[in-house]
DSSP file (Angstrom, degrees, kcal/mol; ACC not computed):
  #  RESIDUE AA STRUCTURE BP1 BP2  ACC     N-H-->O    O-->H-N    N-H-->O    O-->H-N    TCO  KAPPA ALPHA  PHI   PSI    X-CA   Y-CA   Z-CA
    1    1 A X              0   0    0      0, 0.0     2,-0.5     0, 0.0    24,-0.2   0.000 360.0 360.0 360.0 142.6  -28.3  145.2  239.0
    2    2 A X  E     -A   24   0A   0     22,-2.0    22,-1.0    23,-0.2     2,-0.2  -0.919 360.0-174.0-124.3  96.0  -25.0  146.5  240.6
    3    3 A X  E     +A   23   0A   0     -2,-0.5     2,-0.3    20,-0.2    20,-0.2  -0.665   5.1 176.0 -91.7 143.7  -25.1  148.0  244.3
    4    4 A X        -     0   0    0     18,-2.0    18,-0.3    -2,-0.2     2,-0.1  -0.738  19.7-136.5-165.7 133.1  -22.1  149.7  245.9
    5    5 A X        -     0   0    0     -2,-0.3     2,-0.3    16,-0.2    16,-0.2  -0.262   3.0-153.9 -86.3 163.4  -21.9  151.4  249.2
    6    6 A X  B     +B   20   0B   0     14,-1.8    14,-3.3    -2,-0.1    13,-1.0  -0.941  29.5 152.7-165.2  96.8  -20.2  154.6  250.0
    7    7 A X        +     0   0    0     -2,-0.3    -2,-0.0    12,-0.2     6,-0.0  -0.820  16.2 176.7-132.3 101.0  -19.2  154.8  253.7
    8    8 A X  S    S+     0   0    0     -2,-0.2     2,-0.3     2,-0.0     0, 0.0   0.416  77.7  51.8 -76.2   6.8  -15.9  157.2  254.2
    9    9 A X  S    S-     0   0    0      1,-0.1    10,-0.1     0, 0.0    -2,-0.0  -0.736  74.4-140.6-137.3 178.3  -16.5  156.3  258.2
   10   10 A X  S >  S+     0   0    0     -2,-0.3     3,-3.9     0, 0.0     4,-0.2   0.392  81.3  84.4-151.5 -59.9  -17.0  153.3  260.1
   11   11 A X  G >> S+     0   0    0      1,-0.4     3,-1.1     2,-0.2     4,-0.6   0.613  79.5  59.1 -34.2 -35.1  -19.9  154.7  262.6
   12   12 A X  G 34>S+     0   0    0      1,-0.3     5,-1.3     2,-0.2    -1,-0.4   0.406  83.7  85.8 -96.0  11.0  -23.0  154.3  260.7
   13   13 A X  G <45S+     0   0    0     -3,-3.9    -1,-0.3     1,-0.2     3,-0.2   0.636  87.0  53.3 -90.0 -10.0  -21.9  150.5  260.8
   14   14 A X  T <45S+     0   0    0     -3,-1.1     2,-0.8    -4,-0.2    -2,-0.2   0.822 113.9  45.0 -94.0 -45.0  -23.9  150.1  264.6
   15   15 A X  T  <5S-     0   0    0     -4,-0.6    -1,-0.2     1,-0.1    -2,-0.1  -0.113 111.8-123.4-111.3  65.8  -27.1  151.6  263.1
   16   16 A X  T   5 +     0   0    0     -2,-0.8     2,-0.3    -3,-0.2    89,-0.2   0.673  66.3 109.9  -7.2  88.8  -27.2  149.8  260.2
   17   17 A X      < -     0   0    0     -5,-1.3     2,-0.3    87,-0.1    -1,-0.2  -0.930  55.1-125.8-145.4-171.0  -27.2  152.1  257.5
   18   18 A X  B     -c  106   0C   0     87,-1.3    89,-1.0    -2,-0.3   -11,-0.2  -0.862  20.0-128.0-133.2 175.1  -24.7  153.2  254.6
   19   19 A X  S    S-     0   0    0    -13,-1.0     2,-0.3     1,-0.5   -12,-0.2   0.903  89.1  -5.2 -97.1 -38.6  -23.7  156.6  253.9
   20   20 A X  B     -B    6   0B   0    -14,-3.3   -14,-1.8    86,-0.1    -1,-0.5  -0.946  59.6-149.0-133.5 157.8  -24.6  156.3  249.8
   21   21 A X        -     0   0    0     -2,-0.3     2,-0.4   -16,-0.2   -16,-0.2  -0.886  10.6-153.0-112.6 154.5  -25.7  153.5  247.8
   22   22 A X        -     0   0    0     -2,-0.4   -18,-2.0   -18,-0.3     2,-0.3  -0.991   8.8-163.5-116.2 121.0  -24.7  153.4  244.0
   23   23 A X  E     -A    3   0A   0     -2,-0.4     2,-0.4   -20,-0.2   -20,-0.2  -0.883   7.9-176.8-113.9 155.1  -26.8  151.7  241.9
   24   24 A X  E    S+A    2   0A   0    -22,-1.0   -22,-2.0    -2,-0.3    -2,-0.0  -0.930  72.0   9.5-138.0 150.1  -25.7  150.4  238.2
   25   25 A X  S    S-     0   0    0     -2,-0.4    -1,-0.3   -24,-0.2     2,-0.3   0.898  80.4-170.6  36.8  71.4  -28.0  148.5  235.2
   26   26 A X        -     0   0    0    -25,-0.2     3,-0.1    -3,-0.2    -1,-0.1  -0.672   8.1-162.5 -74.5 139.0  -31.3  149.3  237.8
   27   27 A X        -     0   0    0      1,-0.5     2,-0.2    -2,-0.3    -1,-0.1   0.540  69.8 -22.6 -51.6 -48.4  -34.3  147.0  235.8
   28   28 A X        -     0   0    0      2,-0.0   101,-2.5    99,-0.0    -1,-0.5  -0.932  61.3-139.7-169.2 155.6  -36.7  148.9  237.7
   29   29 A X  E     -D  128   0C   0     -2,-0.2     2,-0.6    99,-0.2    99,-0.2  -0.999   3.1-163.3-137.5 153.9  -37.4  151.2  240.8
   30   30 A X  E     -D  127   0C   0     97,-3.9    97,-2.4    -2,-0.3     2,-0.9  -0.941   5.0-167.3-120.0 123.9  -40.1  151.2  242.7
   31   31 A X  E     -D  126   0C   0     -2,-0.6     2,-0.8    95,-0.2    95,-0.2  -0.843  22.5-159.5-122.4 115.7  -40.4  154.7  245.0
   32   32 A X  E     -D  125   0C   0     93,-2.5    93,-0.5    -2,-0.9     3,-0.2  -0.529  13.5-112.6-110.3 154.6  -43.1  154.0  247.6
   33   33 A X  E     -     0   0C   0     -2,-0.8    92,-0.3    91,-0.1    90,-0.1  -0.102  54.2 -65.1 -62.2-179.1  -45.0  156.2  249.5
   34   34 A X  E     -     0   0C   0     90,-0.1     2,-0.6     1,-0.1    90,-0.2  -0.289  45.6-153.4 -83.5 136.0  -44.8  156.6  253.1
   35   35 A X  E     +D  123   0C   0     88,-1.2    88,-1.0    -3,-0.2    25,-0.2  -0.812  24.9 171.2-102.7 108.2  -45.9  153.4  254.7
   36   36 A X        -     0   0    0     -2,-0.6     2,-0.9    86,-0.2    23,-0.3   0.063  56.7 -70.1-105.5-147.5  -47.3  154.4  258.4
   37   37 A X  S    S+     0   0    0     18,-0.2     8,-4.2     8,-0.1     2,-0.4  -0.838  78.2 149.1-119.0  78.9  -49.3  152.2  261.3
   38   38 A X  B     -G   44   0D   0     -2,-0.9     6,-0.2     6,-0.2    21,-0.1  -0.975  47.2-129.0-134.4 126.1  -53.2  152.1  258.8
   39   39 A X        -     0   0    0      4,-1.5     6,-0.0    -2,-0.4     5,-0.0   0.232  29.8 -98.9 -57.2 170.4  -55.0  149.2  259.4
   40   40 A X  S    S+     0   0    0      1,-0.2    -1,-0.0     2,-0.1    -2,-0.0   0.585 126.0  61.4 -88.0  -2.1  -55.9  147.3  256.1
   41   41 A X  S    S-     0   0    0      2,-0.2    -1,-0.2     0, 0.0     3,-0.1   0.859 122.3-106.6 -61.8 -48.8  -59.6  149.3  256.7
   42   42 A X  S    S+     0   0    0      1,-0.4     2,-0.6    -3,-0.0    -2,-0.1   0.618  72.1 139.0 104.4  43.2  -57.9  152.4  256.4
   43   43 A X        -     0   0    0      0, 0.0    -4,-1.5     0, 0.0    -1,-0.4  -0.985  51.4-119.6-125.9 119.0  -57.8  153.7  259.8
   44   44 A X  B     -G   38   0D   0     -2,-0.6    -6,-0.2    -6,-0.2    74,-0.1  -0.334  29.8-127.3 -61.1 120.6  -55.1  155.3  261.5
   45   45 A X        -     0   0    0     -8,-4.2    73,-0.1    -2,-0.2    -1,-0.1  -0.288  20.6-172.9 -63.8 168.0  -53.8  153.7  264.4
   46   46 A X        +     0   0    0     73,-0.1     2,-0.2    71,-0.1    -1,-0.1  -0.045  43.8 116.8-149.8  52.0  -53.5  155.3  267.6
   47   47 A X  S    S-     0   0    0      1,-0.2   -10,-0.1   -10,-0.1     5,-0.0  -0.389  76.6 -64.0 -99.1 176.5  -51.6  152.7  269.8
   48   48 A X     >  -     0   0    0     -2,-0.2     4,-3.1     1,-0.1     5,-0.5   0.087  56.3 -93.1 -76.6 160.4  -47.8  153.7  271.2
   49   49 A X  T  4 S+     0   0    0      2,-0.2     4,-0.5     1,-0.2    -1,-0.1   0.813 122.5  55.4 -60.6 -30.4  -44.8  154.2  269.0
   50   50 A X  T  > S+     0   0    0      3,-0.1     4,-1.9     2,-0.1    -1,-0.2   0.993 110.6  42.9 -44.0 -61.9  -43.6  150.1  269.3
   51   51 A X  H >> S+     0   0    0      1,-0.2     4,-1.4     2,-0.2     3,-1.1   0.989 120.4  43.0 -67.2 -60.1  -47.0  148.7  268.1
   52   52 A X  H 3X S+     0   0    0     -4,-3.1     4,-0.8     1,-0.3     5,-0.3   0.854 110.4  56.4 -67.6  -2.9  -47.2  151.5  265.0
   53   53 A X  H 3> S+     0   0    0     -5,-0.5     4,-0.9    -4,-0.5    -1,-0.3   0.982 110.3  47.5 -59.2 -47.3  -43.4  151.0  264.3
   54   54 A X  H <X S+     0   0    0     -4,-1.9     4,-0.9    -3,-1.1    -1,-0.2   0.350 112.2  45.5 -97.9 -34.2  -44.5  147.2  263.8
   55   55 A X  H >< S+     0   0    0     -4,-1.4     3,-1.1     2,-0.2     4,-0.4   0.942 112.3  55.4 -82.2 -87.0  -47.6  147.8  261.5
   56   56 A X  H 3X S+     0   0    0     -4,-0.8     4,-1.6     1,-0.3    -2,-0.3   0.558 104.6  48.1 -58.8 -10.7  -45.7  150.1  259.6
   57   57 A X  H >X S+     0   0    0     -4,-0.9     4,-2.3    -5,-0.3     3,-2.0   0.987 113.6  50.0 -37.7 -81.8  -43.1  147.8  258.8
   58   58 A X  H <X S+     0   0    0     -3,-1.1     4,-1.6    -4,-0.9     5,-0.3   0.758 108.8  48.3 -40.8 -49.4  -45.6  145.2  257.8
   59   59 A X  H 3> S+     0   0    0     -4,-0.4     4,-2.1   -23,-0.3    -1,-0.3   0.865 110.6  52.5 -82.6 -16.6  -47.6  147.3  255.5
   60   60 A X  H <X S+     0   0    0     -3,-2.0     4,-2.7    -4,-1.6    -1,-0.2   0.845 112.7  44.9 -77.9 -12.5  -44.3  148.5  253.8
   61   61 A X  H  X S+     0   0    0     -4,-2.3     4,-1.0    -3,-0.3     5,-0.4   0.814 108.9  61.6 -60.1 -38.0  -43.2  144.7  253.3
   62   62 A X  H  X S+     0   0    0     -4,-1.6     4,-1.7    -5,-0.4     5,-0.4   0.903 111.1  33.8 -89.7 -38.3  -46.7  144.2  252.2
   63   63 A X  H >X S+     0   0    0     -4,-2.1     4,-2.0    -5,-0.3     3,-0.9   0.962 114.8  50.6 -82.7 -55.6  -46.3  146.7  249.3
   64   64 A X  H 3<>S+     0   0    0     -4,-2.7     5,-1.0     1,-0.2    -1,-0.2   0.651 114.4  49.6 -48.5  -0.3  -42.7  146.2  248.1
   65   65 A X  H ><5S+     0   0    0     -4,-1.0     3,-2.2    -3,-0.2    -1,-0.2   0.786 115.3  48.6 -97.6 -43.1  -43.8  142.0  248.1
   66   66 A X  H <<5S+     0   0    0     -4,-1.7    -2,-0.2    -3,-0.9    -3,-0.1   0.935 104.8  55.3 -64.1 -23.4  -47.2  143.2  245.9
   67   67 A X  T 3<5S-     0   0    0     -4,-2.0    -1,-0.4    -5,-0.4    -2,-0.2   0.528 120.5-113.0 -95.5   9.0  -45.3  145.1  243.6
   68   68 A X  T < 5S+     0   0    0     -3,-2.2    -3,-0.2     1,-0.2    -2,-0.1   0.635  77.4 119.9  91.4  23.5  -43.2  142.1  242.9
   69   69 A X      < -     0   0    0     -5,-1.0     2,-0.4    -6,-0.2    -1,-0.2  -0.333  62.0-121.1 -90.2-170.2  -39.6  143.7  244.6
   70   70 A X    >   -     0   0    0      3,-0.2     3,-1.5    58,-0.2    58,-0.2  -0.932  13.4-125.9-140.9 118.7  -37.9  142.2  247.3
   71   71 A X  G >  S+     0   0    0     -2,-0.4     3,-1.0     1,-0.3    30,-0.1   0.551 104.9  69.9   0.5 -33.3  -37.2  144.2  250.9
   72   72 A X  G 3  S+     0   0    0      1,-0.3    -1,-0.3    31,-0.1    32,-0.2   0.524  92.9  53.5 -95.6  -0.9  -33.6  143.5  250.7
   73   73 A X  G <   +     0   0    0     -3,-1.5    55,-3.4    30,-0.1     2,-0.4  -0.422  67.7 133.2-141.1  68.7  -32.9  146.0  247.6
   74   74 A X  E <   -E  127   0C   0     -3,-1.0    30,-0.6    53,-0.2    53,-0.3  -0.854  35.6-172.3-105.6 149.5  -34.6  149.3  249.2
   75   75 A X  E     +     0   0C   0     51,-1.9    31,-3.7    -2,-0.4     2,-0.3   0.739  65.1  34.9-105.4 -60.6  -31.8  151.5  248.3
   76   76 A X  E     -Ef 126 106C   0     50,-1.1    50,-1.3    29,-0.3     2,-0.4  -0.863  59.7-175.8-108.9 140.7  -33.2  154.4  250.2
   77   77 A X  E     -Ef 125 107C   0     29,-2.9    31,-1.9    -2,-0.3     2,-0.8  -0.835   4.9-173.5-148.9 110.6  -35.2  154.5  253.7
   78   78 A X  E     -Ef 124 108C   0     46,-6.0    46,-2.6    -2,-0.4     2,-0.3  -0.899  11.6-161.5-109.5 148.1  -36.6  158.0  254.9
   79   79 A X  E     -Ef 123 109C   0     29,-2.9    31,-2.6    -2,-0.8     2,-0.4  -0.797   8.6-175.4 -94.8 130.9  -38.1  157.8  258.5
   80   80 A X  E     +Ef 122 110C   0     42,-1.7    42,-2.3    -2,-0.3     2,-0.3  -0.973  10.7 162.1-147.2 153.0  -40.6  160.4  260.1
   81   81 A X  E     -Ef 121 111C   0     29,-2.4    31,-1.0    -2,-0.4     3,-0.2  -0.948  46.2-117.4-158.1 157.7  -41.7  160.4  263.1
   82   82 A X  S    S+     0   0    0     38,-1.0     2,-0.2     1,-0.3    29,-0.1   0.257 101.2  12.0-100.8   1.7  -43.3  162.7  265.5
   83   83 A X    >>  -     0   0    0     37,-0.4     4,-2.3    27,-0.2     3,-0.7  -0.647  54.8-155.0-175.1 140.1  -40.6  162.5  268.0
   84   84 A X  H 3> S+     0   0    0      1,-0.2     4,-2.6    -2,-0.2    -2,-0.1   0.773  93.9  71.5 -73.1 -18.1  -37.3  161.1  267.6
   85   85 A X  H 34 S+     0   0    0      2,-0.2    -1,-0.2     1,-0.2    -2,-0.0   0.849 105.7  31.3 -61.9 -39.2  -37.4  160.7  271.3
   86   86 A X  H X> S+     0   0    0     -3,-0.7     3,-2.4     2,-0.2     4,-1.3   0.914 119.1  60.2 -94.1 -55.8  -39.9  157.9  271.5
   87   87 A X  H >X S+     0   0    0     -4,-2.3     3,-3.3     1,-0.3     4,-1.6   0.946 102.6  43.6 -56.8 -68.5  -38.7  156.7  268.2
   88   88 A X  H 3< S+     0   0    0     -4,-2.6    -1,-0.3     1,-0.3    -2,-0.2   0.311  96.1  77.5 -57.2  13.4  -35.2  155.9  269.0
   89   89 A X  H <4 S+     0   0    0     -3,-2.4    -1,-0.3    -2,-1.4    -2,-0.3   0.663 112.3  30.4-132.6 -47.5  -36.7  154.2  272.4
   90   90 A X  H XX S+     0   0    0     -3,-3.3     3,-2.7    -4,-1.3     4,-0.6   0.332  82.0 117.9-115.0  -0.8  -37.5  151.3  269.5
   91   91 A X  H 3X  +     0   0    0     -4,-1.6     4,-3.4    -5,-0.3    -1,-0.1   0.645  62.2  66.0  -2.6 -59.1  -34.9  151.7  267.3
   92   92 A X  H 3> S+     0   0    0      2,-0.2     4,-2.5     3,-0.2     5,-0.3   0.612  94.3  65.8 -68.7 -28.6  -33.5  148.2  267.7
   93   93 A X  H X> S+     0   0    0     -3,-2.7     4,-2.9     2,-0.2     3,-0.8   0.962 111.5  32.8 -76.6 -74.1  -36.9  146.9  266.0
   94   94 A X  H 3X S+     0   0    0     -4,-0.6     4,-1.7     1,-0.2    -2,-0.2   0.901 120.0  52.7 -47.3 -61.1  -35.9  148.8  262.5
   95   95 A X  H 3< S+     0   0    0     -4,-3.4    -1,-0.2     1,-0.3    -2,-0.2   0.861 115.6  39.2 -50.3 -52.9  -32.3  148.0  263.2
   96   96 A X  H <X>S+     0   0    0     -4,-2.5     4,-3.2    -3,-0.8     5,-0.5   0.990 111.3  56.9 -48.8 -56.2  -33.3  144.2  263.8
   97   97 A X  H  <5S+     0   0    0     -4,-2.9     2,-0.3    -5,-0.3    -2,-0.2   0.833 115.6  38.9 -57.0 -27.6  -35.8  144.3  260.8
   98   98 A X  T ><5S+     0   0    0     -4,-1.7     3,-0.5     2,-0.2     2,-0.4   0.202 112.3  56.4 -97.3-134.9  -32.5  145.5  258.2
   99   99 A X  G >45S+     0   0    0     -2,-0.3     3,-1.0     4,-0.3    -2,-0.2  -0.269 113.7  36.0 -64.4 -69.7  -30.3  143.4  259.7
  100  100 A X  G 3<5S+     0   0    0     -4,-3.2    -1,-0.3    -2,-0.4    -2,-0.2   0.554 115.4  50.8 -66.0  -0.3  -32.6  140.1  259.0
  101  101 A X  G < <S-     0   0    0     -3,-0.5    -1,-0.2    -5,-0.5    -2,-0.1   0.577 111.6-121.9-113.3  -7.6  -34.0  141.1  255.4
  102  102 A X    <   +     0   0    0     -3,-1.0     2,-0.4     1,-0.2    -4,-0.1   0.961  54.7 165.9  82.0  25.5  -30.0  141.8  254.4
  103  103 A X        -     0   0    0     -6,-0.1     2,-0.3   -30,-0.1    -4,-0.3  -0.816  24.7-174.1-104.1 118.6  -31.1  145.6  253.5
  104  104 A X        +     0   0    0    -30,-0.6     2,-0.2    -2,-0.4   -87,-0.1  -0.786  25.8 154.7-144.3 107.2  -28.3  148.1  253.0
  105  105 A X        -     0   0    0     -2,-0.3   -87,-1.3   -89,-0.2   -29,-0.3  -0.708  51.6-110.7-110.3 146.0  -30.0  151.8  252.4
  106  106 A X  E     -cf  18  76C   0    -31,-3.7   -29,-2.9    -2,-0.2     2,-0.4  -0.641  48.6-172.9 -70.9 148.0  -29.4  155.2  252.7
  107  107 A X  E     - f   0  77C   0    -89,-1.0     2,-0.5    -2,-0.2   -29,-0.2  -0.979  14.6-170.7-142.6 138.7  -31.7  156.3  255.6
  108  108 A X  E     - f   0  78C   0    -31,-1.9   -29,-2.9    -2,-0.4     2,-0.7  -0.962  15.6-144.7-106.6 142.9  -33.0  159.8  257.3
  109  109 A X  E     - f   0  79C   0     -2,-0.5     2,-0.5   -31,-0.2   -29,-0.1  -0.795  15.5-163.5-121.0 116.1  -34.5  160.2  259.7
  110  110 A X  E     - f   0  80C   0    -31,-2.6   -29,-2.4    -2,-0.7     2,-0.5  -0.574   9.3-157.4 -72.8 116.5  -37.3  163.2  260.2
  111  111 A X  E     - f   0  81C   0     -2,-0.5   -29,-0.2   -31,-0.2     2,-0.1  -0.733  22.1-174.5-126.9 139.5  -39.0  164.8  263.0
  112  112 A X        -     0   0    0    -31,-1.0     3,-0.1    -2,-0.5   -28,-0.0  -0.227  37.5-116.8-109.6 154.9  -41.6  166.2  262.0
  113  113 A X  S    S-     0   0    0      1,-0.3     2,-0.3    -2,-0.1   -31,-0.1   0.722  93.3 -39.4 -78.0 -25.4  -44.5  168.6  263.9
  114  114 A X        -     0   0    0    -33,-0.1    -1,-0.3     6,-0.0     2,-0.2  -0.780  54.1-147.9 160.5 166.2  -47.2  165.8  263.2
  115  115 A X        -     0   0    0      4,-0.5   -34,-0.0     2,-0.3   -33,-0.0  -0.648  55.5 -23.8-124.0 175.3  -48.2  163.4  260.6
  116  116 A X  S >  S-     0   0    0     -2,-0.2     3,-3.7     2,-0.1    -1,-0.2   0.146  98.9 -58.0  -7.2 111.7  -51.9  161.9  259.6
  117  117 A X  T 3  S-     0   0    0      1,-0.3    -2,-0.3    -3,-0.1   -71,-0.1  -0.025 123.7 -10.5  53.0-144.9  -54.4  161.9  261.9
  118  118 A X  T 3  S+     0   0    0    -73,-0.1    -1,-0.3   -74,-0.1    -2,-0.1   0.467  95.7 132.3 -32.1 -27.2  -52.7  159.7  264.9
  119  119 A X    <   +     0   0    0     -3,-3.7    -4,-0.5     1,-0.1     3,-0.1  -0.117  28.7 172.1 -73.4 134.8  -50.0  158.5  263.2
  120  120 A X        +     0   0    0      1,-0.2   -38,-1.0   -72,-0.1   -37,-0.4   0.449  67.3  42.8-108.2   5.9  -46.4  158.7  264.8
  121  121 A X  E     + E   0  81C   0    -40,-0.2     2,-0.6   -39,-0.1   -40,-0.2  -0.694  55.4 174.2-153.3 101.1  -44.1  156.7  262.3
  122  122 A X  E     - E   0  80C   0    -42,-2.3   -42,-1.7    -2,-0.2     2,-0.6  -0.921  12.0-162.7-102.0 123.0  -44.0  156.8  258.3
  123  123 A X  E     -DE  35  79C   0    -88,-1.0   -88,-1.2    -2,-0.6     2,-0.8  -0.813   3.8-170.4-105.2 118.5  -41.5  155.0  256.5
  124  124 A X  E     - E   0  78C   0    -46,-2.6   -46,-6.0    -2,-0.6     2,-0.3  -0.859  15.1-170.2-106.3 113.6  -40.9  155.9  252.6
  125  125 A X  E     -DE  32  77C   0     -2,-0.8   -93,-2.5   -93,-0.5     2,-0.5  -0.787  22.4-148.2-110.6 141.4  -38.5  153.4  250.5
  126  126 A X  E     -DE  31  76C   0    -50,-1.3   -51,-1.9    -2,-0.3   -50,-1.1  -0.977  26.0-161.0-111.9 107.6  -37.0  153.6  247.3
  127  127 A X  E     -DE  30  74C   0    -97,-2.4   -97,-3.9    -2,-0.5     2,-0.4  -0.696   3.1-159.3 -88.2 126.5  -36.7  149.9  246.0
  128  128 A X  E      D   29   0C   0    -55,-3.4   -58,-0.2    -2,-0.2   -99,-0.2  -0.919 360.0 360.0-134.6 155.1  -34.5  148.7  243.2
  129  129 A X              0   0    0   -101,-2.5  -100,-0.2    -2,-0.4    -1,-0.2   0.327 360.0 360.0-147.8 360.0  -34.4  145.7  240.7
């Protein structure tokens, strides 16, 4: 597989994203569905925008690992959240979390009028190998 970023600016380089990715001789892609803050039960959390950022991280590690990809070639990363206010208030957690896994995605970020149940943060990756 052959990645190559597409940034005509410099800016997006503090919130660690790219502006396009190019991918070349892909193996496979894996596009997973939004991964939010659901207990392994199946229960929507309904704790503060930190703690569900933090779950949903984990459970989207927890799928790209099962499905046999690796976190560090999501390609794509779309965010939605139920206010960008709260969300950007923990920013620095996602920012940290690509920074340490080596991850360089295109990303948006939604907000959206409400999500499942409780939920205030889904993250949806496109994974490539």
């Amino acid at each position: 597989m052959e990645k190559r970023e597409i940034n005509p600016w410099t800016w997006q380089d503090g919130r660690n994203y790219v502006q396009a990715v190019e991918v070349k001789n892909v193996q496979s892609t894996l596009y997973c569905a939004g991964q939010a803050a659901v207990h392994a039960d199946g229960t929507s959390s309904n704790a503060d925008m930190k703690t569900q950022l933090l779950l949903a991280i984990k459970n989207l590690e927890q799928v790209i690992g099962e499905s046999d990809y690796e976190v560090k070639n999501i390609v794509r990363l779309n965010v939605y959240t139920t206010s960008n206010e709260e969300f950007m208030a923990h920013f620095e957690i996602l920012k940290d979390w690509i920074a340490k896994n080596g991850i360089r995605q295109a990303l948006t970020l939604f907000q959206v009028v409400e999500l499942f149940e409780t939920l205030k943060v889904e993250l949806e990756a496109t994974v490539v190998k």
